[in-house]
C-alpha positions as CSV (number, residue, x, y, z in Angstrom):
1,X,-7.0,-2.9,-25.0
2,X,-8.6,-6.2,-23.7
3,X,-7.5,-7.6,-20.4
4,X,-5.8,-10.4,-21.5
5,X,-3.3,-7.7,-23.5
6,X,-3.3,-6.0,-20.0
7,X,-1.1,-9.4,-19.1
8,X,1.1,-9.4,-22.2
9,X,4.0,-7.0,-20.8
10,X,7.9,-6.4,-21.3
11,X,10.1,-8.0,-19.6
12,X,11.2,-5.1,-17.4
13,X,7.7,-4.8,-16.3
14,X,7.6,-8.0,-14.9
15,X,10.9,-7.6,-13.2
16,X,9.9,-4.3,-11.2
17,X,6.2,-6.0,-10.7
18,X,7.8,-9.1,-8.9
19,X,10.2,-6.4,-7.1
20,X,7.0,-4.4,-5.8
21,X,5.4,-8.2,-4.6
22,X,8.5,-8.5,-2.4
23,X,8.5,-4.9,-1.4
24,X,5.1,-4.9,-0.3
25,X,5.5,-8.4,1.7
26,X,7.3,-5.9,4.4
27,X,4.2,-4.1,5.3
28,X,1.9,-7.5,6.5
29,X,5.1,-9.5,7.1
30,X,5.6,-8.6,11.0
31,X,1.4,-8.7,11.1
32,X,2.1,-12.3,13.0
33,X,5.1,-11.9,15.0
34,X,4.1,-8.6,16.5
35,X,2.6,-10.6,19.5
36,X,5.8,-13.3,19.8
37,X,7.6,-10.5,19.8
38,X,5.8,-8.7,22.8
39,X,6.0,-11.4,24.5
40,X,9.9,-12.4,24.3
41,X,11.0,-9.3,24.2
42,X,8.8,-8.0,27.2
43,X,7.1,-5.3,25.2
44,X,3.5,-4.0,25.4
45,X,1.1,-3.7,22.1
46,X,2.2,0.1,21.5
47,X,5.8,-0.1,22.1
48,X,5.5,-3.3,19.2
49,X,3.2,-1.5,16.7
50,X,6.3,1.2,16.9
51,X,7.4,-1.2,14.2
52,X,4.5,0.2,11.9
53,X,5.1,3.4,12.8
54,X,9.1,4.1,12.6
55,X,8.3,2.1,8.8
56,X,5.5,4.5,7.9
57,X,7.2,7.8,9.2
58,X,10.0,7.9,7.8
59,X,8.7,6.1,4.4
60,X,6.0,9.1,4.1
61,X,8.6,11.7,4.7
62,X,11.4,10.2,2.4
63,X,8.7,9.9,-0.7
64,X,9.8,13.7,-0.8
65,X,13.0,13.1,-2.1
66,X,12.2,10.1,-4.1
67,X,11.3,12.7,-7.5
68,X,14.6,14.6,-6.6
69,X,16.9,11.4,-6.2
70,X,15.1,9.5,-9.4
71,X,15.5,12.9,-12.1
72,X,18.9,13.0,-11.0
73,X,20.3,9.6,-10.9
74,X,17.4,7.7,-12.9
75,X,14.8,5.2,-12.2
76,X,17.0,2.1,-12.5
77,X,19.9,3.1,-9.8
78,X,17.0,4.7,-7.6
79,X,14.8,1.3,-7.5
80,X,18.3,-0.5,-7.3
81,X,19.1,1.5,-4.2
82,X,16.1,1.4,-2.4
83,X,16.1,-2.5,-2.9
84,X,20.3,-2.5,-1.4
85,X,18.6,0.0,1.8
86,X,15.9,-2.7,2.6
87,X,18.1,-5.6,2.7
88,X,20.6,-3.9,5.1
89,X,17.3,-2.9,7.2
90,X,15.4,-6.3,7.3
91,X,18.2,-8.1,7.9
92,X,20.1,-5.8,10.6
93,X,15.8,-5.9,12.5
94,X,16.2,-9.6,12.7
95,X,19.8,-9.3,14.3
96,X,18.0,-6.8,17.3
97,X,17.6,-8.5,21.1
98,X,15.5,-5.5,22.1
99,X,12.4,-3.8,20.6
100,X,14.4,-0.2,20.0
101,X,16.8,-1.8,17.6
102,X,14.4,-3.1,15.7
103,X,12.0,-0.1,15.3
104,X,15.5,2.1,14.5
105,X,16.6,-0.6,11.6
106,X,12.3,-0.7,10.7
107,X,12.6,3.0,9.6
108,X,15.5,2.3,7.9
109,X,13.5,-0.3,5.8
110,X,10.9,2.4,5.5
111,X,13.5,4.7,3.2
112,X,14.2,2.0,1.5
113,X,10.8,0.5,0.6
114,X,10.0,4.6,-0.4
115,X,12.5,5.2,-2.7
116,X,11.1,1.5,-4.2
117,X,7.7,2.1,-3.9
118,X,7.3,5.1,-5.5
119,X,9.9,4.6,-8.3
120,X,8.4,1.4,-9.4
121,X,4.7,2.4,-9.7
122,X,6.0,5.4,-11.8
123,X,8.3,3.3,-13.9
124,X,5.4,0.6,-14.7
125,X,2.7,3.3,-15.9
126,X,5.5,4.5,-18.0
127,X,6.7,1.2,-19.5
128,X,3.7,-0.6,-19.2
129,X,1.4,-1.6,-22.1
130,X,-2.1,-0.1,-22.2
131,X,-4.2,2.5,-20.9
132,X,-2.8,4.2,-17.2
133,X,-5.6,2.5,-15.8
134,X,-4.7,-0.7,-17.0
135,X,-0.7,0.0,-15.8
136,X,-2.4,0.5,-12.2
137,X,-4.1,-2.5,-11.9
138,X,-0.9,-4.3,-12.5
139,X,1.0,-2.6,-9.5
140,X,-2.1,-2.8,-7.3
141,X,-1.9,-6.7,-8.3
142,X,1.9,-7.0,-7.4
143,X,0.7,-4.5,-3.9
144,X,-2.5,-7.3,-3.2
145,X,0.0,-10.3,-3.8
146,X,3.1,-9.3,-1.9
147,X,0.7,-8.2,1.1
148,X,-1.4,-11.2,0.8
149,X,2.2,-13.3,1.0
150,X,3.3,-11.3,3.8
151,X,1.3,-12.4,6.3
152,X,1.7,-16.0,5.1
153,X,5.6,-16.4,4.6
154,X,5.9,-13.8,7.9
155,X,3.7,-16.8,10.1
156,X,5.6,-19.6,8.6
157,X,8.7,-18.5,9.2
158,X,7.6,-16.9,12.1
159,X,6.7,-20.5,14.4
160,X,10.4,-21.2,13.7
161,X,11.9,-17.1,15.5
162,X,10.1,-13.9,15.1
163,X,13.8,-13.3,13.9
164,X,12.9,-15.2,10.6
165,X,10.5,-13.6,8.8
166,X,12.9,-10.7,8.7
167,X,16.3,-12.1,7.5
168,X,13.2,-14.0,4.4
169,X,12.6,-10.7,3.1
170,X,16.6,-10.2,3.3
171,X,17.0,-12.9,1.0
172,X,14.1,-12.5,-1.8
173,X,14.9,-8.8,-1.8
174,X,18.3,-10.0,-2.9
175,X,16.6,-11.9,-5.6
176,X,14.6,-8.9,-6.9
177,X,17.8,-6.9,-6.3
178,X,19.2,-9.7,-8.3
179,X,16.0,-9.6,-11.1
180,X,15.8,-6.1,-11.2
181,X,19.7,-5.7,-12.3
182,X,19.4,-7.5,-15.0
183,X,16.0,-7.3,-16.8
184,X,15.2,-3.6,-16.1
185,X,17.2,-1.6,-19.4
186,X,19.3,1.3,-17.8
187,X,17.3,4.8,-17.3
188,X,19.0,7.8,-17.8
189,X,17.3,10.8,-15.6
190,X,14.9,12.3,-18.1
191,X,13.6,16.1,-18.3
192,X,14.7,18.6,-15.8
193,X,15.2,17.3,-12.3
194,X,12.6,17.9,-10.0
195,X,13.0,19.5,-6.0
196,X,12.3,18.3,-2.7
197,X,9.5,21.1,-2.7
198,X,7.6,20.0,-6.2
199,X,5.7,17.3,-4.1
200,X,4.2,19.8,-1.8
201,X,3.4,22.7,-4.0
202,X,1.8,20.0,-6.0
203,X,-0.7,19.6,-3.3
204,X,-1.9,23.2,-3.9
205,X,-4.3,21.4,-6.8
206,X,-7.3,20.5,-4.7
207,X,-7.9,17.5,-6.6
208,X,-5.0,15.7,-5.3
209,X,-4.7,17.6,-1.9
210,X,-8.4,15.5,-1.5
211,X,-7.2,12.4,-2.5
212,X,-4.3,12.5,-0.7
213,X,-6.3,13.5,2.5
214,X,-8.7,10.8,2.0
215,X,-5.8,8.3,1.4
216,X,-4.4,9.6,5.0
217,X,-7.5,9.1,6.8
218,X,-9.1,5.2,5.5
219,X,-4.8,4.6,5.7
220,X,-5.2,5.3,9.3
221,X,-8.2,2.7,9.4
222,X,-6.2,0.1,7.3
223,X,-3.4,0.3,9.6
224,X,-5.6,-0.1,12.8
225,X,-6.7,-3.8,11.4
226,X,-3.5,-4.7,10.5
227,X,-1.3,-3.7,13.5
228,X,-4.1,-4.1,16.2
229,X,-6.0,-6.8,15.4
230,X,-3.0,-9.5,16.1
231,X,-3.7,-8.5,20.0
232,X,-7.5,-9.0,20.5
233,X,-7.1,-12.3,17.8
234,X,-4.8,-13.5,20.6
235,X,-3.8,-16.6,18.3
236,X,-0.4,-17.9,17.0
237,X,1.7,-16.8,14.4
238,X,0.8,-19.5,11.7
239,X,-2.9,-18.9,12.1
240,X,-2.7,-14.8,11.9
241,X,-0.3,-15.1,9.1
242,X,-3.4,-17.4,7.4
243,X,-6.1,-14.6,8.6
244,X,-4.0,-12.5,6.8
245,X,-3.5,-14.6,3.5
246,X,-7.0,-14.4,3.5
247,X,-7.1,-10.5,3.4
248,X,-4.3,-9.9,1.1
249,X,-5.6,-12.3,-1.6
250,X,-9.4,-10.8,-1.2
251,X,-7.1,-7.7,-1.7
252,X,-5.6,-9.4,-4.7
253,X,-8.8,-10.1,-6.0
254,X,-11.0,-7.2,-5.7
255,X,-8.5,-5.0,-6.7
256,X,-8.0,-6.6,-10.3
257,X,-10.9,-8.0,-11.2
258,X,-13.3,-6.2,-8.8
259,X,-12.6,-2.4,-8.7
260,X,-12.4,-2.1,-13.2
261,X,-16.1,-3.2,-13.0
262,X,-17.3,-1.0,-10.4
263,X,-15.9,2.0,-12.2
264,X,-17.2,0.9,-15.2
265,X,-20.4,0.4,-14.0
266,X,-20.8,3.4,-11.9
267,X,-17.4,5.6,-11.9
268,X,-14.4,6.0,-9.7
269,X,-15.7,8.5,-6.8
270,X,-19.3,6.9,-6.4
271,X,-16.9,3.2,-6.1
272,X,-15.2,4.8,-3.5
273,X,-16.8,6.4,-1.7
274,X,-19.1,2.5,-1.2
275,X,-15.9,0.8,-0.7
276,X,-15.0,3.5,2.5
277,X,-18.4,3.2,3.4
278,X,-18.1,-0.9,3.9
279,X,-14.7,-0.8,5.2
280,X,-15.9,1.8,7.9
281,X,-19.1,-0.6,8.6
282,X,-16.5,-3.9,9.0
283,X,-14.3,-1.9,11.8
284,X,-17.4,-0.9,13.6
285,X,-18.8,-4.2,13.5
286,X,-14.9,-5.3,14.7
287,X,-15.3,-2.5,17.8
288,X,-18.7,-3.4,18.6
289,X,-17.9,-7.5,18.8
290,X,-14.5,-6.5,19.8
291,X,-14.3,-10.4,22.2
292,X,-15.3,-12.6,19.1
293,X,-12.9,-14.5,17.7
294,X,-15.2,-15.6,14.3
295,X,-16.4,-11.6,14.0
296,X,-12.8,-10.5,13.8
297,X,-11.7,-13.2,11.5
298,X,-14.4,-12.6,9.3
299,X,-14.2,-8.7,9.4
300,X,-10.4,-8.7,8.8
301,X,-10.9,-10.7,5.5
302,X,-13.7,-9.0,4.3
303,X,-11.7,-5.4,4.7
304,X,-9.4,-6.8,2.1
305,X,-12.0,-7.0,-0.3
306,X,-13.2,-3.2,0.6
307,X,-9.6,-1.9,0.0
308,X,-8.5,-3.8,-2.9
309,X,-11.6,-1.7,-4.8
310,X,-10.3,1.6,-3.2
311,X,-6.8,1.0,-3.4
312,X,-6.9,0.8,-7.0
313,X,-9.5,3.9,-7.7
314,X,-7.6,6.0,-5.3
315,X,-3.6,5.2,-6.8
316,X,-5.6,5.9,-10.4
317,X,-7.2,9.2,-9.4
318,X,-3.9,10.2,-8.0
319,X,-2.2,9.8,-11.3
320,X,-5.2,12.1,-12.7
321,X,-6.2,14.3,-10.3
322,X,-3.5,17.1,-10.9
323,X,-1.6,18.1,-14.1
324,X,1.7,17.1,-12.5
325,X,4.3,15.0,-13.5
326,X,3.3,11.0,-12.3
327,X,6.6,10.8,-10.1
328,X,5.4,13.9,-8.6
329,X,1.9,13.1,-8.2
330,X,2.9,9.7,-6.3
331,X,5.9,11.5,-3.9
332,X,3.2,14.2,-2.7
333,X,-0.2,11.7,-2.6
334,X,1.9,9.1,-0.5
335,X,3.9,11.5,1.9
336,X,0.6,12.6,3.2
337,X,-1.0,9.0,3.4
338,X,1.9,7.0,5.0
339,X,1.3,10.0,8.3
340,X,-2.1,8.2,8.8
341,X,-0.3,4.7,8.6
342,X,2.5,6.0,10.7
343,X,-0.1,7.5,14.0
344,X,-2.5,4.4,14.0
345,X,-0.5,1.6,14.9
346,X,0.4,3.1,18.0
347,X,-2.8,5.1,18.8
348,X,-4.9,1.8,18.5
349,X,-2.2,-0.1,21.0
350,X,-2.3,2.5,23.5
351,X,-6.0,3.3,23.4
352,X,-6.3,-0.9,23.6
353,X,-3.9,-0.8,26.7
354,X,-5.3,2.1,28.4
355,X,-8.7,2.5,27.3
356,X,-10.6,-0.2,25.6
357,X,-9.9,-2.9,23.0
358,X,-12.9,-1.7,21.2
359,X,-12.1,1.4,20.9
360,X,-9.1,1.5,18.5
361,X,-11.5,-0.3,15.8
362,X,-14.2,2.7,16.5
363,X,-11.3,5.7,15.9
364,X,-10.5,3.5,12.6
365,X,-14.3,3.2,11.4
366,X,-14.5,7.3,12.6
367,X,-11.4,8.4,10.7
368,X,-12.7,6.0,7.1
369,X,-16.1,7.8,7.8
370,X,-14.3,11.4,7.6
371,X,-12.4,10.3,4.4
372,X,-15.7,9.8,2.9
373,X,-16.8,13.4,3.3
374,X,-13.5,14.5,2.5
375,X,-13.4,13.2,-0.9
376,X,-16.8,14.1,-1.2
377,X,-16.0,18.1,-0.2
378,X,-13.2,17.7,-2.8
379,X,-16.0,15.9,-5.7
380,X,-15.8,19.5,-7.8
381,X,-12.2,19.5,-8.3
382,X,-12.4,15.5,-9.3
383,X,-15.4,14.9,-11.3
384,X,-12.7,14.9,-14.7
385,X,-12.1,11.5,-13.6
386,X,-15.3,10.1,-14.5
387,X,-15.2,12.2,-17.5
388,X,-12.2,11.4,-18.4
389,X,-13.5,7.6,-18.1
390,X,-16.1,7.8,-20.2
391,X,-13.9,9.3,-23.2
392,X,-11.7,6.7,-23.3
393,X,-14.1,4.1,-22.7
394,X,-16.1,5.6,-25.7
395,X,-12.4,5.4,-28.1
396,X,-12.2,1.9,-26.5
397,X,-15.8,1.3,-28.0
398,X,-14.5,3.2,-31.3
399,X,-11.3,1.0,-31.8
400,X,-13.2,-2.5,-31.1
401,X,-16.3,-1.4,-33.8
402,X,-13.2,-0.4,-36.8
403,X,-11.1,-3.4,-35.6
404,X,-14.7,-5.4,-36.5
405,X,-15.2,-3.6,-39.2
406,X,-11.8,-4.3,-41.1
């Protein structure tokens, strides 16, 4: 399957892709009002990055009932719903005069955005044309552009009221609600319905306990940049929401076109475990020039490009690492990688506040350095990925030398 095929998909693809791109907008949306918010509302840098937190808890935890509400009612009405739960939450956090009510109606985005989330990435590896792989790289595109427009739309909007940015999402999640209606066919539940305890007795299959683990601890890096950073940076909401642009679209990029290569070229665990390895170099770089403005900048927009390679090899392992079904797979892989995204944010404000502004970005580099050695403790249990690539890139060779033959 060539890569322009890859592009050539049905139309209900499409409709849960441009879904995910608003979805994902959430997470870097409040990236450059976190600080206009501190400062109307009177808040310090960990009572503000509560707004990552509340969003990550209770998303991580509620992926444990996304299998058991999507084999019962069916992927349409559970996408549908989670789409309805956001637009209540965005646009009741933007209503808020105090920093409580808007971490409370945050966490109800986060249910929201996890029956999404894991619904769609299920439903566009099993509707998708192409290889898994191939299925992947599409949601990780709609994931890199919906957090590279985040940031942007949430600075824009953001100069005007931090209140903005969320009664935006509001209204495009409306439109996707809208989209998603009407283009996506209806899906009956298929199979026998799954439990709230399939996700975790699937991580009894060491392959995807390590994966997840290593997802938990470079997520606990990823959301040190994005919630901490906004403080040291010290600038205005327009400019973080470009710094930001920047990083979602390097993202964007790498993830696509960049990660598929690397794999190619030297396999999935040796791709990530160099992409961890430069992410964990950029924060340390970050904690040791902690003061500069153009060292931050820079090191926030070349992270992108480090996870963009590893978000894409890690959401593809997970889909192979266990013989599980997908939905199951993504409930029990992201449960235990949203806890790293839900503790950083307010670790790396109150160790700023209290300690040092260098030090959050140290803890980040610390914890991506352990995810390297945790993957690599767990490489037994996951070296059928690479094999696994190598068959079908041998068939791949196959079908192109008959198609030239005929």
């Amino acid at each position: 399957m060539s890569e322009t095929s890859m592009w050539r998909q049905p139309r209900p693809v499409w409709a849960v892709a441009f879904a995910s791109v608003i979805a994902f907008m959430g997470i870097g949306l409040v990236d450059p009002i976190l600080k206009p918010i501190a400062d109307d509302l009177g808040a310090s840098p960990s009572q503000v990055s509560l707004l990552f937190t509340s969003y990550m808890a209770v998303m991580g935890v509620a992926m444990l009932l996304t299998g058991a509400v999507s084999s019962r009612i069916g992927a349409k009405r559970t996408l549908l719903a989670g789409l309805a739960i956001i637009i209540v939450g965005s646009a009741l956090a933007g209503t808020q005069d105090g920093v409580t009510g808007i971490v409370i109606f945050r966490a109800v985005w986060g249910l929201g955005n996890a029956l999404f989330v894991a619904t769609a990435l299920a439903t566009i590896v099993r509707s998708a044309r192409g290889s898994t792989a191939q299925a992947i790289i599409l949601f990780e595109a709609a994931l890199g552009v919906g957090i590279a427009t985040g940031p942007l739309i949430g600075g824009l909007l953001g100069e005007l009221s931090w209140r903005g940015p969320f009664f935006g999402v509001a209204g495009l999640m409306v439109l996707a609600l809208v989209l998603t209606t009407f283009m996506l066919p209806a899906t009956p539940p298929e199979g026998k319905p799954t439990s709230l305890a399939d996700p975790i007795r699937a991580l009894r299959h060491r392959g995807l306990l390590h994966v997840a683990l290593t997802a938990m601890l470079y997520n606990f890096g990823f959301f040190t940049l994005l919630a901490f950073t906004p403080f040291p940076l010290g600038l205005g909401a327009i400019q973080i929401g470009l710094i930001f642009f920047g990083w979602g679209a390097m993202l964007a990029f790498s993830s696509v076109f960049v990660a598929p290569r690397l794999q190619h070229r030297f396999g999935s665990l040796r791709s990530i475990y160099g992409a961890m390895a430069a992410f964990a170099v950029i924060l340390a770089s970050m904690g040791i020039f902690t003061s500069s403005k153009p060292v931050l900048i820079v090191g926030v927009v070349l992270a992108g490009f480090a996870l963009g390679i590893n978000n894409t090899l890690i959401t593809e392992s997970v889909m192979k690492a266990a013989p599980v079904e997908r939905g199951v797979a993504s409930a029990a892989y992201s449960f235990v990688r949203f806890s790293g995204g839900a503790v950083a944010p307010w670790l790396a404000g109150k160790l700023g506040e209290e300690v040092s502004p260098h030090l959050p970005f140290w803890v980040g580099a610390g914890a991506v350095a352990l995810a390297i050695v945790v993957l690599y403790a767990g490489r037994s249990s996951l070296a059928h990925l690479d094999r696994e690539e190598s068959v079908e890139e041998e068939r791949l060779d196959e079908a192109m030398a008959l198609s030239l033959t005929d």
